[in-house]
N, C-alpha and C positions, 0 to 999 in steps of 0.2 A: 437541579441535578447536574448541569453542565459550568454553574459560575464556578468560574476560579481553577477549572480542574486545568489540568495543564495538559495540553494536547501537541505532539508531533508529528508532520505532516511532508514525508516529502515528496516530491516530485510535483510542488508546490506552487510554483508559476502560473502555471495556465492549467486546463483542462477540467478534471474531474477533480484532483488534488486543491486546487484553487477555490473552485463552489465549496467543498465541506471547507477550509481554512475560513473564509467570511463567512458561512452558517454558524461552524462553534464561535467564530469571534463575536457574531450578533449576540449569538445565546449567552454570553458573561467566560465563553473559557479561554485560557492564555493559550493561544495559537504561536505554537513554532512553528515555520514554514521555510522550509530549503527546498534546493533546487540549486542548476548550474546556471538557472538564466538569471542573473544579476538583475537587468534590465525589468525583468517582471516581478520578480518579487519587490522591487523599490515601490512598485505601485501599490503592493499589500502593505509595507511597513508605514503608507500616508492614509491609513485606514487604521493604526494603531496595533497591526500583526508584527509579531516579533519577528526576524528574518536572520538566515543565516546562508551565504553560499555553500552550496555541501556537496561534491563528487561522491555519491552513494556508493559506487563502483570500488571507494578504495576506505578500508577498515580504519584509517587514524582519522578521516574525516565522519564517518559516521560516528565515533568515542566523539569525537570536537561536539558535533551537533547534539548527542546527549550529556554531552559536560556542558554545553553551552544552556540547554535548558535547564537543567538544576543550577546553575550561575543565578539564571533569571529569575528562577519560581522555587527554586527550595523541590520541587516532586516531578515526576513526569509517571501522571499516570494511562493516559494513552497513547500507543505509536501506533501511526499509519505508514506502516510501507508500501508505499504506492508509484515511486519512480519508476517511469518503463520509458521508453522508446519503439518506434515503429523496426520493423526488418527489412523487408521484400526481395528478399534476393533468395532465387533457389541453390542447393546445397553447391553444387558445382561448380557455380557463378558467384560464390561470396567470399567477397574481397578479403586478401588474410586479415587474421585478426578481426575484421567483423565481429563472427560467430564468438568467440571468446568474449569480445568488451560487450555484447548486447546480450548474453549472460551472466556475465558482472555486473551492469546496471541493475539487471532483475532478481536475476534470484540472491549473488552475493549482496546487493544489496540489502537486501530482505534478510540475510543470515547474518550481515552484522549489526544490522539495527536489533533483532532480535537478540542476540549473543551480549550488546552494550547495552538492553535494557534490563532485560530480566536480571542481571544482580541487584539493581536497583528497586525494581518492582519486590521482589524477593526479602528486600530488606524492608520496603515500608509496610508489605505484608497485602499489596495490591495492584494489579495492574491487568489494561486490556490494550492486547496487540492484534490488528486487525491487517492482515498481508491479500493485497490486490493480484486477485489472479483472473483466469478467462476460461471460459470453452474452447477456445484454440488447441490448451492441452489434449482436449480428449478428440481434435482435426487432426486432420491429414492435408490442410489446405496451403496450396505448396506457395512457397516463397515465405514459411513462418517459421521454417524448423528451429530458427532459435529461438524465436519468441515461446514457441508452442513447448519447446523442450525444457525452457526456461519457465513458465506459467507450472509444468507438470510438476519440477522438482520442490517448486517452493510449498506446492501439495504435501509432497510428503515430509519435507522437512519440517514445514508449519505442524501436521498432524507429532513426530518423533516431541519435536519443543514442546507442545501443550501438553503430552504425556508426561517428559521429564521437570513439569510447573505444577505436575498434576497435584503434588503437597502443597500447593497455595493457592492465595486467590486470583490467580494468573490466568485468565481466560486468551486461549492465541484461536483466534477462528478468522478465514478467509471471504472474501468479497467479492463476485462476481459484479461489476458495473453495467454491463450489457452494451447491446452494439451501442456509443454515444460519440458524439460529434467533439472530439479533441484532434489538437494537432497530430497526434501519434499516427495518424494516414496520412498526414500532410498535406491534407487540403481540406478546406472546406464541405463537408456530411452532412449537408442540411435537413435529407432524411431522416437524419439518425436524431434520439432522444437528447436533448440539452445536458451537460454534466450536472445541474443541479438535481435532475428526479434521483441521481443515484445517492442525496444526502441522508432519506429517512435509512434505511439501509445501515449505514456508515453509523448514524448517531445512536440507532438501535444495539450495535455491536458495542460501542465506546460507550455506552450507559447498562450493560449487562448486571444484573442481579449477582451477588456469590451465589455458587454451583449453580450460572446457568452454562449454556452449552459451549463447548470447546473443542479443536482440532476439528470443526465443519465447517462448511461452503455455505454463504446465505446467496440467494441473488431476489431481488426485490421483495426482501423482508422475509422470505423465505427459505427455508434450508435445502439446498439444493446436492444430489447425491452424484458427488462427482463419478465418472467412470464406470459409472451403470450401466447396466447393456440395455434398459430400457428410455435413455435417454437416448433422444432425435438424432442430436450429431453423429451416434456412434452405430445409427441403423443406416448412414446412409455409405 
């Protein structure tokens, strides 16, 4: 199901983005992997993963990263937008320009990888984009307003895309990973779930059936109804 297929991954170096790049690569599919950490993706490319440095944050480098996998593989039928970075600064106390570049990583990230795939997806007549969001959106938990405001938007912009993809086999649904132990806290989480439990998930999405489900939230293999007044986060 997964040889050969050509899979885009960024935010690719470490964390959560890194577990699924070596699970498709194990399972036979051409893994592109970016990222700004040079350093770490060189580790993935002596495992046989394609790499690319890619600032998500800015629209000629996301077109590079997707002209750079059709260079490689002739398709590119799955993107993962999955680049993020931590916050923690409350609104008041955030350094200028902060709050603007740590929703450029997120969400514009996400809006131009999505925007440079789907002509392509559109043209071979198939494609699954899978955009990394959180329950933060639907917090109030202070020192995340960008992260959280950023998580919200790519909600609805991911839900607008899959509607205007709705004439093909263009499946865009979103990915809750849950609390997991990545650098994006900036330290060590040993509590928290490994990045790899979040891959059935991820390959669930990237292996979707035509007319399966589109513009939803899964979180462990399940569809999760964002902004629900009967979801936990938002009773308390």
């Amino acid at each position: 199901m997964l040889k050969k297929k050509t899979i885009v991954i960024t935010g690719a170096a470490s964390g959560i983005g890194r577990a699924w790049a070596k699970a498709f690569h194990e399972e036979g599919a051409n893994v592109i992997a970016c990222d700004i950490n040079q350093i770490d993706l060189s580790s993935l490319e002596e495992l046989g993963i394609s790499t690319l440095v890619t600032d998500v944050s800015k629209d000629d480098e996301v077109k590079n990263l997707i002209d750079f996998s059709m260079e490689k593989t002739g398709r590119l039928d799955v993107l993962f937008n999955n680049a993020g970075m931590g916050y923690g600064y409350k609104l008041e106390a955030s350094p200028a320009g902060a709050f603007e570049h740590h929703v450029a990583v997120h969400l514009f990230g996400c809006v131009y990888g999505m925007k440079n795939a789907i002509p392509i997806m559109r043209e071979q007549g198939f494609g699954r984009i899978v955009n990394t969001i959180s329950r933060n959106a639907e917090a109030n938990t202070p020192g995340t307003s960008a992260y959280s405001a950023a998580k919200a938007a790519i909600w609805s912009a991911s839900r607008v895309a899959a509607h205007e993809v709705s004439d093909t086999d263009i499946l865009i649904n979103m990915i809750i990973p849950g609390p997991t132990n990545t650098g994006i806290w900036g330290k060590d989480m040993k509590h928290l779930q490994s990045p790899e439990v979040t891959y059935p998930t991820a390959r669930m999405l990237a292996t979707l059936d035509a007319g399966g489900p589109t513009a939803k939230v899964f979180w462990d293999e399940k569809e999760y109804p964002m902004f629900n007044s009967e979801n936990e986060i938002l009773k308390k």
